[in-house]
N, CA, C and O of each residue as an XYZ file, in Angstrom:
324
protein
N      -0.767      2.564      0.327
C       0.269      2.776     -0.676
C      -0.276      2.329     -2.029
O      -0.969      1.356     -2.328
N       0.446      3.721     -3.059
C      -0.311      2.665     -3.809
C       0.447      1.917     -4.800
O       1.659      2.136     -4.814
N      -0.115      0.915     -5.792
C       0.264     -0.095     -7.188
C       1.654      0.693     -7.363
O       1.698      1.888     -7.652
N       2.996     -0.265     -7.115
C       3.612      0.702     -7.969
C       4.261      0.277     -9.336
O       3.367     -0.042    -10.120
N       5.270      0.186     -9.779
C       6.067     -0.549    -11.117
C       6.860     -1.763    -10.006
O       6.942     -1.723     -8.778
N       7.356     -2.763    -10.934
C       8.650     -3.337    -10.066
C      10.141     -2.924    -11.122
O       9.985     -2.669    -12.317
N      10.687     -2.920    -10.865
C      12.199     -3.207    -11.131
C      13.019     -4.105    -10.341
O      12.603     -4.736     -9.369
N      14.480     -4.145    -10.905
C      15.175     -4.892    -10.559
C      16.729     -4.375    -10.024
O      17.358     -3.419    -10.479
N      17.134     -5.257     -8.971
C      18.501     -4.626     -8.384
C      19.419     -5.650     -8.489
O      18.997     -6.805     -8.429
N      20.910     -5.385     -8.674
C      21.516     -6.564     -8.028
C      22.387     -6.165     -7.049
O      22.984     -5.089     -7.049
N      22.487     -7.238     -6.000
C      22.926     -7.204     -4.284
C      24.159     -7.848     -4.436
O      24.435     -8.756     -5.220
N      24.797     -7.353     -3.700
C      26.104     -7.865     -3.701
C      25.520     -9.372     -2.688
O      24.639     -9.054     -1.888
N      25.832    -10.584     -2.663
C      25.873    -11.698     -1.594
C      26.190    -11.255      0.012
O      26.133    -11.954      1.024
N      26.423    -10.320     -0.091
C      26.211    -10.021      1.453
C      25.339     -8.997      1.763
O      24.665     -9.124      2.785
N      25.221     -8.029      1.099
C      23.568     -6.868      1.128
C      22.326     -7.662      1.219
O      21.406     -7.461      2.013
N      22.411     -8.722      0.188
C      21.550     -9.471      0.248
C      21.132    -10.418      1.312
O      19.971    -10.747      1.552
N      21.943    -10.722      1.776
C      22.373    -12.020      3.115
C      21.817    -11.165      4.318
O      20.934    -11.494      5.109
N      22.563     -9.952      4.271
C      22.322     -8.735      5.563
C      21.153     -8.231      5.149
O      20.787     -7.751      6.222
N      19.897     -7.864      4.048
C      18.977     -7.342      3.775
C      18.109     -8.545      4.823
O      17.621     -8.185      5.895
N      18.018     -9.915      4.351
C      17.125    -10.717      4.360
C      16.856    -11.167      6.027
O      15.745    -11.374      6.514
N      18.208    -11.261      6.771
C      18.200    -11.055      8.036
C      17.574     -9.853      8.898
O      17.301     -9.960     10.093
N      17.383     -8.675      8.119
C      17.147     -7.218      8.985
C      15.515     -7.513      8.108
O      14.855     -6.603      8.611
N      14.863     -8.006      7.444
C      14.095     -8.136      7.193
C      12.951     -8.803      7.974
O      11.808     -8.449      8.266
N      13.881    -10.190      8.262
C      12.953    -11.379      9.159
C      13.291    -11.005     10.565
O      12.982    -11.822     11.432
N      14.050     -9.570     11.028
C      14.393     -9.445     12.986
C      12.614     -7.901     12.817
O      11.728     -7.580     13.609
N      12.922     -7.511     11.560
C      11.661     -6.587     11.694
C      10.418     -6.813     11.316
O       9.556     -5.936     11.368
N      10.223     -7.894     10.938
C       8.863     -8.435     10.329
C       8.353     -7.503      9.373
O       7.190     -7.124      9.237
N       9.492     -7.148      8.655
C       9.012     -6.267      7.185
C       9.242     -7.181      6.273
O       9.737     -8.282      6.517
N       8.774     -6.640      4.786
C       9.516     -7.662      3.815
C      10.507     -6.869      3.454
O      10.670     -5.990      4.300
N      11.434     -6.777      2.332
C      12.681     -6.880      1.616
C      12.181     -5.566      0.553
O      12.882     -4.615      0.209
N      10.701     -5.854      0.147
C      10.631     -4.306     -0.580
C      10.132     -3.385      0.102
O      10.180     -2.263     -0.401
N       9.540     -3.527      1.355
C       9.433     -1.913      2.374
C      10.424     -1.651      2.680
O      10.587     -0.480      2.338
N      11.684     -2.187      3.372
C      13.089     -1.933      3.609
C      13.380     -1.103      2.504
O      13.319      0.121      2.622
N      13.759     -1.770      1.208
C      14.589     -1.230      0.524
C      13.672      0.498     -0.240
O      14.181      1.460     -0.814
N      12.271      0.215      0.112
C      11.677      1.522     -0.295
C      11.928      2.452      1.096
O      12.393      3.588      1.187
N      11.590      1.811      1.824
C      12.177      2.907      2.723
C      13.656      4.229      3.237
O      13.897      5.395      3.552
N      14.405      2.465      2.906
C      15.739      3.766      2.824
C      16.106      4.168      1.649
O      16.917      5.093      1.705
N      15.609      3.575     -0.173
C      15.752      4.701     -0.830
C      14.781      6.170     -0.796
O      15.169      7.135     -1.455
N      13.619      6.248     -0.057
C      13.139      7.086     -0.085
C      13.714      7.998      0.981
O      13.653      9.222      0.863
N      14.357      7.306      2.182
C      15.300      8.252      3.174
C      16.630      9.057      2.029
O      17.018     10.180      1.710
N      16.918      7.663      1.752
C      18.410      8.639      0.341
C      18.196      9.601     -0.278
O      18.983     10.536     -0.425
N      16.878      9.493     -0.820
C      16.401      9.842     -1.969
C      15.955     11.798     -1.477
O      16.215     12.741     -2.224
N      15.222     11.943      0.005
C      15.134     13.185      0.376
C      16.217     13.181      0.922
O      16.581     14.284      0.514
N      17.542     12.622      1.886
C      18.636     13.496      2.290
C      19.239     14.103      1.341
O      19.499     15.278      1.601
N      19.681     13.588     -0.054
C      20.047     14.048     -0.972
C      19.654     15.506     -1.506
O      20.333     16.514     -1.705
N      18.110     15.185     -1.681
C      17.682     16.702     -1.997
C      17.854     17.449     -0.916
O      18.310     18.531     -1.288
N      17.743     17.426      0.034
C      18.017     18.145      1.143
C      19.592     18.525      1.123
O      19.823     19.734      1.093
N      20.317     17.955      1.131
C      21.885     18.184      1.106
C      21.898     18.968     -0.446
O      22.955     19.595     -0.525
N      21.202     19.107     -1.499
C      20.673     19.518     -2.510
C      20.622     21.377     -2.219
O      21.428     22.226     -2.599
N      19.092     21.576     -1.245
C      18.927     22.550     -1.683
C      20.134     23.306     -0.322
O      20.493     24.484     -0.330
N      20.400     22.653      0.332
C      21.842     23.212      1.551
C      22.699     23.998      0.642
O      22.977     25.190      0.774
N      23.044     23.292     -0.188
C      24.256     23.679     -0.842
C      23.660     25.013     -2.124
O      24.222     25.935     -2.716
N      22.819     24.682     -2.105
C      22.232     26.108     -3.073
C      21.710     27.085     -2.175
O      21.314     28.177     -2.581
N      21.690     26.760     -1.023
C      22.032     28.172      0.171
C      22.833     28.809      0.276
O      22.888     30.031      0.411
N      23.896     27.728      0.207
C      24.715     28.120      0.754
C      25.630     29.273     -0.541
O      26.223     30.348     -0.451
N      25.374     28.503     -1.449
C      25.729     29.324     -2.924
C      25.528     30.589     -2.586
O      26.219     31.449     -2.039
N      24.057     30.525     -3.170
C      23.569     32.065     -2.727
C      23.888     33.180     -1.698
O      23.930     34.404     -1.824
N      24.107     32.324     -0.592
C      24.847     33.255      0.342
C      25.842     33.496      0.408
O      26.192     34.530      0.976
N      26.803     32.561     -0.197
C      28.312     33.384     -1.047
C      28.165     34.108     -2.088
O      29.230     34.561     -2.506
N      27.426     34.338     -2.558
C      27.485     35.076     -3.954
C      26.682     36.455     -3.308
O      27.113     37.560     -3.637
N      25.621     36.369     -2.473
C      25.550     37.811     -1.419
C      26.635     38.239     -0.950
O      27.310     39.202     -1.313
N      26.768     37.638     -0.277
C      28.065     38.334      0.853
C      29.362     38.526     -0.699
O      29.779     39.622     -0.322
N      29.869     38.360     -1.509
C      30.559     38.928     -2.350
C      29.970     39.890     -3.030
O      30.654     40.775     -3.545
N      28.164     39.867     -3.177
C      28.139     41.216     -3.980
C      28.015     42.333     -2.955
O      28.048     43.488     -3.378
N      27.873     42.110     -1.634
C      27.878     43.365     -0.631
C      29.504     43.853     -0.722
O      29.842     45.037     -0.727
N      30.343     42.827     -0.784
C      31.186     43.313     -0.627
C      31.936     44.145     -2.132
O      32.912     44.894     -2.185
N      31.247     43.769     -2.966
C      32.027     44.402     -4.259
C      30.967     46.228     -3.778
O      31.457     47.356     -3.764
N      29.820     45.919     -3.530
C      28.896     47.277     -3.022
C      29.800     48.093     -2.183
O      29.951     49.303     -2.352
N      30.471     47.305     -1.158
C      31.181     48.095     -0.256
C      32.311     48.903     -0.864
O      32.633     50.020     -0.459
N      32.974     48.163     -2.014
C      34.175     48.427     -2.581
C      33.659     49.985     -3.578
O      34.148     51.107     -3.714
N      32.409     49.262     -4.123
C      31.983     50.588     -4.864
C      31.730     52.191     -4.081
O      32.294     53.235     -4.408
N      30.887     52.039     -3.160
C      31.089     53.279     -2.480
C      32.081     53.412     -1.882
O      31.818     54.401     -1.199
N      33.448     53.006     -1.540
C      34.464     53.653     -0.969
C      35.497     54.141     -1.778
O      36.466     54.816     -1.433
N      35.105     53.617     -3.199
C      36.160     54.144     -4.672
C      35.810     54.657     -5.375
O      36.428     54.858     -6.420
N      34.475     55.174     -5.084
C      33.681     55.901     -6.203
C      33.677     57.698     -5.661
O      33.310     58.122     -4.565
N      34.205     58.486     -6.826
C      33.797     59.841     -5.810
C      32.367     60.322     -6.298
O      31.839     60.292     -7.410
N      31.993     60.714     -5.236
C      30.691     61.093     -4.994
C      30.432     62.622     -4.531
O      29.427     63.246     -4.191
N      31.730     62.920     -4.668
C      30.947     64.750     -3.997
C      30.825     65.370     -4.971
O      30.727     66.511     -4.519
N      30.748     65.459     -6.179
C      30.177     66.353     -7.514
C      28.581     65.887     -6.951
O      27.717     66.717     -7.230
N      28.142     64.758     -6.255
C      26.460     64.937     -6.405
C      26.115     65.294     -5.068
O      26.727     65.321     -4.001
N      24.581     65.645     -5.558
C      23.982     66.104     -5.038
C      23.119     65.486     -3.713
O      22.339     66.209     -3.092
């Protein structure tokens, strides 16, 4: 891994209390924990991210098929060829 910046958080007295315990039962420290599950947050998010811009898109298909559908069944078409 590499060098990174530090920053700073503040823990509520019990995140903190409950961090430091789940820390010393896993023999991690306190900043792999907390990099770990913001980096879990950090991709479910984008993931729940690009879901929802699927899902967009595939409403906005399925409404333009259906405005397509609307067009050829209201449009007259026997003057062509």
């Amino acid at each position: 891994m590499s060098q990174g910046v530090t920053t700073s958080i503040r823990l509520s007295n019990e995140l903190r209390s409950h961090l430091e315990k789940v820390a010393q039962s896993v023999h991690r420290g306190k900043n792999w924990i907390i990099t770990k599950a913001l980096e879990e947050y950090l991709d479910k998010i984008e993931k729940n991210s690009l879901l929802e811009e699927a899902r967009r898109q595939s409403l906005l298909a399925s409404q333009s098929d259906q405005k397509m559908d609307d067009w050829e069944q209201n449009t007259d078409t026997s003057g062509w060829i």
